[in-house]
DRENDO-1510 file (C-alpha; in Angstrom, 1 decimal, always signed):
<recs>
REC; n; res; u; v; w
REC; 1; UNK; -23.6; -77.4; -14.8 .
REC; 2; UNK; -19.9; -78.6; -14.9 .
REC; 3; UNK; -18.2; -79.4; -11.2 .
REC; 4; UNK; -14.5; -78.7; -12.0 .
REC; 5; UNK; -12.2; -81.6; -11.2 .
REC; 6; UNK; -8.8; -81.5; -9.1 .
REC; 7; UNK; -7.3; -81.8; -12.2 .
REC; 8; UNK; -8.9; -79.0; -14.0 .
REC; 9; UNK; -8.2; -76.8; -10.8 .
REC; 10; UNK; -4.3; -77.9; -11.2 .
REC; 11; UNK; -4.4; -77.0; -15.1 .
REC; 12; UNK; -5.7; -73.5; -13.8 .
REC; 13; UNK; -3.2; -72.6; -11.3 .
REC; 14; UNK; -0.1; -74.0; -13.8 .
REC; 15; UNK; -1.9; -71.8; -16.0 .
REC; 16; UNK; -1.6; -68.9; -13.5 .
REC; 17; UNK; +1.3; -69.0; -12.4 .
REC; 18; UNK; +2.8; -69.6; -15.7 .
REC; 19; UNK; +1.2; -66.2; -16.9 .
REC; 20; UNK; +2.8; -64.6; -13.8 .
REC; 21; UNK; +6.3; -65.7; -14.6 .
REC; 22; UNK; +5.9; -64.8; -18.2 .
REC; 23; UNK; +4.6; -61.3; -16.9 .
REC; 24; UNK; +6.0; -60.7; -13.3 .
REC; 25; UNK; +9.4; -58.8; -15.2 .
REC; 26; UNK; +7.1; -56.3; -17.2 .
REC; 27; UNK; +4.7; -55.6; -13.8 .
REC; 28; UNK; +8.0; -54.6; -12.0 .
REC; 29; UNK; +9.5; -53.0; -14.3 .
REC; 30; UNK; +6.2; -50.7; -14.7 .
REC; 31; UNK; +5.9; -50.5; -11.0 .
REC; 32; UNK; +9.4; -49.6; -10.3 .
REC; 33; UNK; +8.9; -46.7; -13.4 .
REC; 34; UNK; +5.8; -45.4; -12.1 .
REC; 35; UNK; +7.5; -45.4; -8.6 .
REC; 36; UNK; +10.9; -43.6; -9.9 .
REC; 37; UNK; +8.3; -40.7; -11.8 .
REC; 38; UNK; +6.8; -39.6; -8.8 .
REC; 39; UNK; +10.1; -40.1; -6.4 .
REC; 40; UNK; +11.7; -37.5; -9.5 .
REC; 41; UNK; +8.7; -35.8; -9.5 .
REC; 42; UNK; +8.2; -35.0; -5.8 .
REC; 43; UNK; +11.5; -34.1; -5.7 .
REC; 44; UNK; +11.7; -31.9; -8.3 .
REC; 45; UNK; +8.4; -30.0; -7.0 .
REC; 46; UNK; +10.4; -29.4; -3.7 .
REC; 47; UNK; +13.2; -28.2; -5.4 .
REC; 48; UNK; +11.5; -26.0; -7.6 .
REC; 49; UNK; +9.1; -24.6; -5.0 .
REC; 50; UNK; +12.4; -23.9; -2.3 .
REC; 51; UNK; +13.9; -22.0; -5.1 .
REC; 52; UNK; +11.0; -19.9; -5.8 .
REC; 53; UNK; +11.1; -19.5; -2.3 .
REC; 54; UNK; +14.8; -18.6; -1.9 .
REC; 55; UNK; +14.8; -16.2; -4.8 .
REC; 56; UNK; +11.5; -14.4; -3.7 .
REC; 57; UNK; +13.2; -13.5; -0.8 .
REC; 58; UNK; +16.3; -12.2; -1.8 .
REC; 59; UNK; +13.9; -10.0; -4.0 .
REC; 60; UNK; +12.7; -8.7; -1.0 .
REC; 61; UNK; +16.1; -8.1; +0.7 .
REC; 62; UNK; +17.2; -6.7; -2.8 .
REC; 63; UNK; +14.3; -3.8; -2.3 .
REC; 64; UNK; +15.0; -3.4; +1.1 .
REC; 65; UNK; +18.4; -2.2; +0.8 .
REC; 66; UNK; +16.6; +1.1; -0.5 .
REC; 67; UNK; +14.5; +1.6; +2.3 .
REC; 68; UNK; +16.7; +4.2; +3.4 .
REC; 69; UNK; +15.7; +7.0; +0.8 .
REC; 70; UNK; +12.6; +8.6; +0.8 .
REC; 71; UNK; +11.4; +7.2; -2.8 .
REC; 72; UNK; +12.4; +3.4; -1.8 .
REC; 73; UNK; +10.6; +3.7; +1.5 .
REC; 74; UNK; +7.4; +5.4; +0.1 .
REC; 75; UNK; +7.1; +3.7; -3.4 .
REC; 76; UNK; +8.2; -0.2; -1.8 .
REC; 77; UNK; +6.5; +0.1; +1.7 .
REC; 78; UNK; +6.6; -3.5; +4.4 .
REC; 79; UNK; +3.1; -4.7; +3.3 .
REC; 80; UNK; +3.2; -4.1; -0.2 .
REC; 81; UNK; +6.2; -6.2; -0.4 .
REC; 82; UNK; +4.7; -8.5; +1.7 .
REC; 83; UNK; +1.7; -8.7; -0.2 .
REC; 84; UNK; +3.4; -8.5; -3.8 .
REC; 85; UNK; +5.9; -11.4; -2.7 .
REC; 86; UNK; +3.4; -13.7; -1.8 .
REC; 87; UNK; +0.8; -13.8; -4.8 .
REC; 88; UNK; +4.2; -13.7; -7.4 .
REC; 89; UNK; +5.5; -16.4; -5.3 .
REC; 90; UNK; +1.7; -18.5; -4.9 .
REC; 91; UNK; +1.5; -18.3; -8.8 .
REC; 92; UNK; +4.9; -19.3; -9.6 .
REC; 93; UNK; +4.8; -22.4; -7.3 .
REC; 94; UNK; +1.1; -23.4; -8.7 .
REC; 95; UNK; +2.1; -23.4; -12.3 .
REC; 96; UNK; +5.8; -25.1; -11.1 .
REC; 97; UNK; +3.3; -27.6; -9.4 .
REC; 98; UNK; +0.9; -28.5; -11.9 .
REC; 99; UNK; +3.7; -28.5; -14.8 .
REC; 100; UNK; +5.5; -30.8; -12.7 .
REC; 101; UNK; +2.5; -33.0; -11.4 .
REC; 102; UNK; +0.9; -33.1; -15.0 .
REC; 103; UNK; +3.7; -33.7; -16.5 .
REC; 104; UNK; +4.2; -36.7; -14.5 .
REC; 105; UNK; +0.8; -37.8; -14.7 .
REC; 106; UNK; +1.2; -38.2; -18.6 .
REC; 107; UNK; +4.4; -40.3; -18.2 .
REC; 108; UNK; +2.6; -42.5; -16.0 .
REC; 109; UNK; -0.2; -43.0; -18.5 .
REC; 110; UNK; +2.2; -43.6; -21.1 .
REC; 111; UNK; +3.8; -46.4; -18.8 .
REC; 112; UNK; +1.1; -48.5; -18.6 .
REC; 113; UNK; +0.5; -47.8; -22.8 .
REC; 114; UNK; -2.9; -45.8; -22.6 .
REC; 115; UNK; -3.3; -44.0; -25.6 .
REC; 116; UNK; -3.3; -40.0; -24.3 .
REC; 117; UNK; -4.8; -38.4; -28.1 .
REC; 118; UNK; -8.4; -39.0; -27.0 .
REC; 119; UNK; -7.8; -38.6; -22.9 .
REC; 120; UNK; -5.8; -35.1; -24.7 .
REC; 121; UNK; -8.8; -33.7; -26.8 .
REC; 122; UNK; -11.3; -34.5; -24.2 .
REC; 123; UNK; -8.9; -32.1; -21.6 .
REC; 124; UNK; -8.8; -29.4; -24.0 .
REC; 125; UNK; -12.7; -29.8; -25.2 .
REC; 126; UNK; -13.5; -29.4; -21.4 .
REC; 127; UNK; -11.2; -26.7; -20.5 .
REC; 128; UNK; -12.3; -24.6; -23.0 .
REC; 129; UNK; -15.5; -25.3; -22.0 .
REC; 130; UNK; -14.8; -24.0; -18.6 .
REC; 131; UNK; -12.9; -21.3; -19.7 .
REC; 132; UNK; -15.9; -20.2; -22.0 .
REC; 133; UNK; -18.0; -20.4; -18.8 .
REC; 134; UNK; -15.5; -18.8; -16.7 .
REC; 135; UNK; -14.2; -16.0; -18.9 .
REC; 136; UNK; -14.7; -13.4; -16.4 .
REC; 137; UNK; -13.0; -15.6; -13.7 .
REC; 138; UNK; -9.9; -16.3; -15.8 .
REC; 139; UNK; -9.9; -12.4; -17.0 .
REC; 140; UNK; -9.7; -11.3; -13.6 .
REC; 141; UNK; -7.1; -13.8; -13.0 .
REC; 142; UNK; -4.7; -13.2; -15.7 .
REC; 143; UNK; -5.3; -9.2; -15.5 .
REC; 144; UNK; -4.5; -9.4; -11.2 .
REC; 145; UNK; -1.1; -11.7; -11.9 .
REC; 146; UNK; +0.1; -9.2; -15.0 .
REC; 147; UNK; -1.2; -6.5; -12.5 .
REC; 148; UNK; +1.7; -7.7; -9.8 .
REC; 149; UNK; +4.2; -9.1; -12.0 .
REC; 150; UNK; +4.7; -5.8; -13.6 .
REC; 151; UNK; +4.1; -4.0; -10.5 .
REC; 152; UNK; +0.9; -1.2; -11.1 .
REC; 153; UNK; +0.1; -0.8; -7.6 .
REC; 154; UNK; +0.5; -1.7; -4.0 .
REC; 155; UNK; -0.4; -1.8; -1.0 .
REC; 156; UNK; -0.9; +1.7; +0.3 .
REC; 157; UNK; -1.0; +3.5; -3.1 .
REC; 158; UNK; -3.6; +5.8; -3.8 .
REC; 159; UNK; -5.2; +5.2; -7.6 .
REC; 160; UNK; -7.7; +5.9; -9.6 .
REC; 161; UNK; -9.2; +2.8; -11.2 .
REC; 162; UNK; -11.7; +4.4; -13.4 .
REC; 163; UNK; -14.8; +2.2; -11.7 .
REC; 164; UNK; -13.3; +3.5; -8.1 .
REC; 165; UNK; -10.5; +5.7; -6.3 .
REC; 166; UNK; -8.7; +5.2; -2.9 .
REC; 167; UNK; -6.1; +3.9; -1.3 .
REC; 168; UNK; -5.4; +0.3; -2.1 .
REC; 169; UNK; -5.3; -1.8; +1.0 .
REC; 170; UNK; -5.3; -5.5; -0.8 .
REC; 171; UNK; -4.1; -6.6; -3.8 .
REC; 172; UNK; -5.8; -10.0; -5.0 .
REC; 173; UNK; -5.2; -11.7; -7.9 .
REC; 174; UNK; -9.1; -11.8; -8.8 .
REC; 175; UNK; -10.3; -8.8; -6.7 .
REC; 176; UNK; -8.3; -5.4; -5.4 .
REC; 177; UNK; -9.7; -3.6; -2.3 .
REC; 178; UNK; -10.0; +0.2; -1.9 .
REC; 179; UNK; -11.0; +2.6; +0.7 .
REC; 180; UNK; -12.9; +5.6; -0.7 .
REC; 181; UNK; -12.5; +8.9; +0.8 .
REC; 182; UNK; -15.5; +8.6; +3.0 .
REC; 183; UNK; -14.0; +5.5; +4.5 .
REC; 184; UNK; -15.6; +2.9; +2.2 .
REC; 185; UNK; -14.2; -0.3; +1.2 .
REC; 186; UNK; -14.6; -1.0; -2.7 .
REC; 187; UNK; -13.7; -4.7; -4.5 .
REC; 188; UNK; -12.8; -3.9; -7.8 .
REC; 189; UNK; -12.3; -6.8; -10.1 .
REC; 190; UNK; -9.0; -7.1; -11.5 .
REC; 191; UNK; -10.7; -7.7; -15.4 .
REC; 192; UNK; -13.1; -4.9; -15.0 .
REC; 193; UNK; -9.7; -2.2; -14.5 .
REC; 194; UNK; -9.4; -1.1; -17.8 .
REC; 195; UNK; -6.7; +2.0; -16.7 .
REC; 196; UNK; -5.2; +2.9; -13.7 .
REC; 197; UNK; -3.8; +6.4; -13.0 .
REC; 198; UNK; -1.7; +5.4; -9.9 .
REC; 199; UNK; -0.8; +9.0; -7.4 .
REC; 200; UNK; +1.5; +7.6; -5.3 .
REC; 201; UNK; +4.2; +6.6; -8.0 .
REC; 202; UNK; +6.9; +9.1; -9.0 .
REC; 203; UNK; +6.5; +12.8; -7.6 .
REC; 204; UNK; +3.7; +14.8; -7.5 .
REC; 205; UNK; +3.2; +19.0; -8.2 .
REC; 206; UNK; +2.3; +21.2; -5.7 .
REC; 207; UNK; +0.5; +24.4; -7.3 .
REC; 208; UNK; -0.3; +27.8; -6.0 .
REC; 209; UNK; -2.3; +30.8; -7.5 .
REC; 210; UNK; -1.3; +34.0; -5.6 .
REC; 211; UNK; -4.0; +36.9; -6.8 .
REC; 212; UNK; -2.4; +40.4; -6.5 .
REC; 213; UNK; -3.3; +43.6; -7.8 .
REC; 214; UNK; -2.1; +44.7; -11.0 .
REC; 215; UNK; -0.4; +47.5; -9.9 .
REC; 216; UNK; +1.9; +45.6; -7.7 .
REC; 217; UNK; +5.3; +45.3; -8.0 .
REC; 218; UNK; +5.8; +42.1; -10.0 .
REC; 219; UNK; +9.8; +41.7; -8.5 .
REC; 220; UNK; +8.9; +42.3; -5.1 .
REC; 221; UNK; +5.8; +40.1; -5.5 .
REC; 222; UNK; +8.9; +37.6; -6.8 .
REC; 223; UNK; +11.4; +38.2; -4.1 .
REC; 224; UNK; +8.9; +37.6; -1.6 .
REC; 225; UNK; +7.7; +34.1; -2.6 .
REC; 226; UNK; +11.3; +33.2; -3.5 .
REC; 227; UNK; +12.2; +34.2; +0.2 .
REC; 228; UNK; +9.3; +32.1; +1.3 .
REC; 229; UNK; +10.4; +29.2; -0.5 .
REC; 230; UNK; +14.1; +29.1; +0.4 .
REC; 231; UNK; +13.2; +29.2; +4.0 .
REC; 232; UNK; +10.1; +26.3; +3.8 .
REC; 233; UNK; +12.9; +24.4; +1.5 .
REC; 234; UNK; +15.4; +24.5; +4.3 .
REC; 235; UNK; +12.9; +23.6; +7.5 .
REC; 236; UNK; +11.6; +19.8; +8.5 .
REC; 237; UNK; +9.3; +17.6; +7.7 .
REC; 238; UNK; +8.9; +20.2; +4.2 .
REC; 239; UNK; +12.9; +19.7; +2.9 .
REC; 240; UNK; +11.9; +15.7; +3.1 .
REC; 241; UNK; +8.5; +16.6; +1.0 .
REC; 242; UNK; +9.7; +18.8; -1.1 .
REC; 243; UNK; +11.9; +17.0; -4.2 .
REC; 244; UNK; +12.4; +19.8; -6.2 .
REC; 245; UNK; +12.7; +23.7; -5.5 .
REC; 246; UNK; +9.6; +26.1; -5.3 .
REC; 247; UNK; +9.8; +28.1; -8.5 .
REC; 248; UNK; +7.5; +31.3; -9.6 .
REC; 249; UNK; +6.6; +30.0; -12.8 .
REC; 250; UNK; +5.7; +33.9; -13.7 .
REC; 251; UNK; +1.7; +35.4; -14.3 .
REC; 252; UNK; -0.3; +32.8; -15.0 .
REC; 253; UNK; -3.2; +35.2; -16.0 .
REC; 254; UNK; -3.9; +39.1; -16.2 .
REC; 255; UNK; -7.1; +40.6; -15.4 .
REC; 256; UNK; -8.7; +44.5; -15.3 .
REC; 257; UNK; -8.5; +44.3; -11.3 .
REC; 258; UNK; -6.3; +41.7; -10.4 .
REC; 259; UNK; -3.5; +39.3; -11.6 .
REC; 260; UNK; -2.1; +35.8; -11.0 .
REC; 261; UNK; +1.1; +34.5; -10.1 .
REC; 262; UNK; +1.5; +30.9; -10.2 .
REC; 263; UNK; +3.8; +29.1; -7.8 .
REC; 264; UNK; +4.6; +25.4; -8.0 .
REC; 265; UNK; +6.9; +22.5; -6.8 .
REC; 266; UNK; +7.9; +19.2; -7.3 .
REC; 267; UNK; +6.8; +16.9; -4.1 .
REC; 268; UNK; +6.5; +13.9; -2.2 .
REC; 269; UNK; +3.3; +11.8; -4.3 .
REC; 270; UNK; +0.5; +12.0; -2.1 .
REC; 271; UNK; +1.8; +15.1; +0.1 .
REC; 272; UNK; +1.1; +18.1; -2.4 .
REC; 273; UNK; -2.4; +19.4; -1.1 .
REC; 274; UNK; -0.5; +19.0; +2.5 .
REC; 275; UNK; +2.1; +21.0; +1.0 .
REC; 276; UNK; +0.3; +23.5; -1.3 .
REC; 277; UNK; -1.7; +24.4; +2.1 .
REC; 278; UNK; +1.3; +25.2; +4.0 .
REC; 279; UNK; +2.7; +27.4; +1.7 .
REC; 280; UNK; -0.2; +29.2; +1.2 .
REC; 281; UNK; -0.3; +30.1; +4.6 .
REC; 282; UNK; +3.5; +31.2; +4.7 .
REC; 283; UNK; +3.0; +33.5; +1.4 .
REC; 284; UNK; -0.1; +35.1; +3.3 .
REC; 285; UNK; +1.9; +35.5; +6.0 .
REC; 286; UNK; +5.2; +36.9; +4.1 .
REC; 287; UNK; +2.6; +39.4; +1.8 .
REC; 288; UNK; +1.1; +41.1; +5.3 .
REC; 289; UNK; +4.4; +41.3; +6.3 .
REC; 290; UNK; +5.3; +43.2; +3.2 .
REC; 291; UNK; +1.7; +45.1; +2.7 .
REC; 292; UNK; +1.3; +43.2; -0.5 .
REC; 293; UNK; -2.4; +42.8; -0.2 .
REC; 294; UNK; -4.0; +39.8; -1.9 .
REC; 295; UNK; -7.1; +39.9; -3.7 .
REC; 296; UNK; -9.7; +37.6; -4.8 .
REC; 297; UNK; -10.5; +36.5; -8.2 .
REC; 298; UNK; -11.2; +38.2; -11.1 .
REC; 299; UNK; -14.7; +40.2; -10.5 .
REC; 300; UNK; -17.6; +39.2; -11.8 .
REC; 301; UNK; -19.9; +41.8; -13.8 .
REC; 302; UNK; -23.2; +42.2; -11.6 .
REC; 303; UNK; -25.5; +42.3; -14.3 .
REC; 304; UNK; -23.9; +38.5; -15.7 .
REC; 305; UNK; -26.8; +37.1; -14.9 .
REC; 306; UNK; -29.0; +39.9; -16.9 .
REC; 307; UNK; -27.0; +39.4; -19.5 .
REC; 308; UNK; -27.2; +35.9; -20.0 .
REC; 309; UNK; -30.8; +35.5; -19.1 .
REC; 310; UNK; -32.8; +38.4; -21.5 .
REC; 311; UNK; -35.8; +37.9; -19.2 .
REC; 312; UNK; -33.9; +38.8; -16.2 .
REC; 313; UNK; -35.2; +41.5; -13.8 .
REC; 314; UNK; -38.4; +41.5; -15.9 .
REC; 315; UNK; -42.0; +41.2; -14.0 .
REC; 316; UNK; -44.0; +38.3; -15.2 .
REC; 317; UNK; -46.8; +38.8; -17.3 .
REC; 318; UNK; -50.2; +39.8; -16.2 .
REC; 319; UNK; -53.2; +36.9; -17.1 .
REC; 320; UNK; -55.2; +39.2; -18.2 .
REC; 321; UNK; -52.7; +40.8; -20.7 .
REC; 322; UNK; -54.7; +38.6; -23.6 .
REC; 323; UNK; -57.9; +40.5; -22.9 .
REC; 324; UNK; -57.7; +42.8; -25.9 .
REC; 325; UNK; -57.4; +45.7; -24.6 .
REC; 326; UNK; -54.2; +48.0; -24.3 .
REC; 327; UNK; -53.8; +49.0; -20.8 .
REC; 328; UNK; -54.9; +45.3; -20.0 .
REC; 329; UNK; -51.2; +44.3; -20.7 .
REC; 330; UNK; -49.7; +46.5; -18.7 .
REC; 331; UNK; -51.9; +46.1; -15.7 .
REC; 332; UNK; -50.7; +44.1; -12.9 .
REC; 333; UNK; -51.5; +40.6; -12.2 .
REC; 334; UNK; -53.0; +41.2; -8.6 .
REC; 335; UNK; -55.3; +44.0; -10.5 .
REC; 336; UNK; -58.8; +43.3; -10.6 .
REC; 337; UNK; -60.3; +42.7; -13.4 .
REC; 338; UNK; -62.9; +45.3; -12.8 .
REC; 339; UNK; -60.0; +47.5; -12.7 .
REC; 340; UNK; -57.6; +45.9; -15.6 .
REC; 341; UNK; -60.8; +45.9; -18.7 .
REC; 342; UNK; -64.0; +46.9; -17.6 .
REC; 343; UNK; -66.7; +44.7; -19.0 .
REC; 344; UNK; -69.3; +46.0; -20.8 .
</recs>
């Protein structure tokens, strides 16, 4: 083994330091890069993420402004726009974020003159590979933010979700939450929704059947639901529920002992069984009043059953009725069989 000499130690270090004057220049100047990406980069982020803030919330003051009529304050409620605001707003400032971030990470790669094809089509290799494994993840993902963005369902809606109904009480961007009618909670993934029929949105019909006789008067069947209307229509909390005027759409069907009038209104969504019940009991009211008696349905025929069922009303056949003899099949099946076909 070779012992280096002073001198060869001294050839080393001129050597050294003659490669890091020949090189300092480029080092800095690739520091001082890769330092002015992220300053831009960090600083863009902030910017980007304050705006998404800023305009967030002046959506929300935007929608607030129409709290004050019934629709805005039932259809855009505190926690839905609470909720609804903050998963728009997390997704926008995750994709600003890794745009931003990614984006810089690339520049910095290319500073320092690493080839990014192969670092490229290993990324996308792998993340379709995770999104192969993940499908159901990234469905439920994509389906919750299209979900929000164009605005479905909220928070205190009442839907029907095809898997499940209720009220919706969370809005996730993987997983919605629902309470049933018997009080349970339901997590229905956002990929698995393939329709929503949502209650709460738009207005809702209130219907009525009244069953009269058929010999009633039809106009003062008329004048006394219309009477009955005008003064519900006029009287509160039903003149906030009501968005439309109760109208007597006319008979609705026509039977041998009793007819149908059908009554119906446009109301608050959510409110028309609430509503349908309360005018029910003001037209029973208003038809005692007016000795308008009101009947049930149309009658059923007492022999239906009979009909449908030839065997009805028939006695069941004796065992013995195979015995061969002729009085055998009418005998009755607690008969001897002493009695029934004497044996000889």
């Amino acid at each position: 083994m070779t012992v280096p000499t002073l001198q060869d130690a001294q050839e080393s270090a001129t050597n050294a330091a003659g490669w890091v004057e020949e090189n300092w220049s480029t080092w800095l100047a690739i520091g001082l890069r890769v330092l002015l990406i992220l300053v831009i980069a960090g600083i863009l982020r902030v910017v980007v993420r304050r705006a998404i803030t800023k305009l967030i919330d002046r959506m929300n003051r935007t929608v607030q402004a129409v709290d004050g009529t019934a629709l805005g304050g039932l259809l855009v409620n505190a926690e839905r726009r609470r909720q609804r605001s903050q998963a728009i707003g997390s997704v926008l400032r995750s994709v600003a974020s890794f745009l931003i971030l990614g984006t810089a990470g690339l520049m910095i790669l290319g500073t320092f003159e690493i080839n990014l094809a192969p670092l490229l089509a290993s990324a996308g290799v792998a993340g379709v590979a995770i999104g192969f494994g993940a499908r159901n993840l990234v469905t439920d993902f994509l389906s919750g933010v299209f979900m929000i963005l164009e605005d479905q369902y909220g928070v205190g809606d009442q839907i029907d979700a095809g898997v499940a109904s209720g009220e919706v009480i969370e809005v996730g961007l993987r997983v919605t939450k629902l309470r049933g009618d018997n009080g349970e909670i339901w997590y229905v993934r956002n990929g698995e929704v393939k329709r929503i029929g949502n209650l709460s949105q738009g207005w809702a019909t209130a219907g009525v059947d009244v069953t009269v006789r058929p010999s009633e008067d039809l106009a003062k069947v008329k004048q006394t639901i219309d009477a009955v209307a005008e003064k519900m229509s006029k009287e509160e909390p039903w003149n906030e529920l009501l968005w439309g005027p109760i109208e007597v759409l006319g008979l609705d069907s026509v039977f041998l002992d009793s007819m149908v009038v059908r009554v119906s209104a446009k109301t608050m969504p959510g409110k028309a069984l609430t509503v349908e019940r309360e005018l029910r009991w003001r037209i029973k009211r208003a038809f005692d009043a007016a000795d308008i008696p009101i009947v049930g349905g149309p009658a059923v025929p007492a022999d239906t059953d009979a009909a449908a069922d030839p065997t009805a009303g028939m006695a069941p056949p004796s065992v013995y009725a195979n015995t061969g003899s002729p009085q055998s099949a009418a005998a009755s099946p607690l008969t001897p069989p002493s009695a029934a076909a004497p044996m000889k």
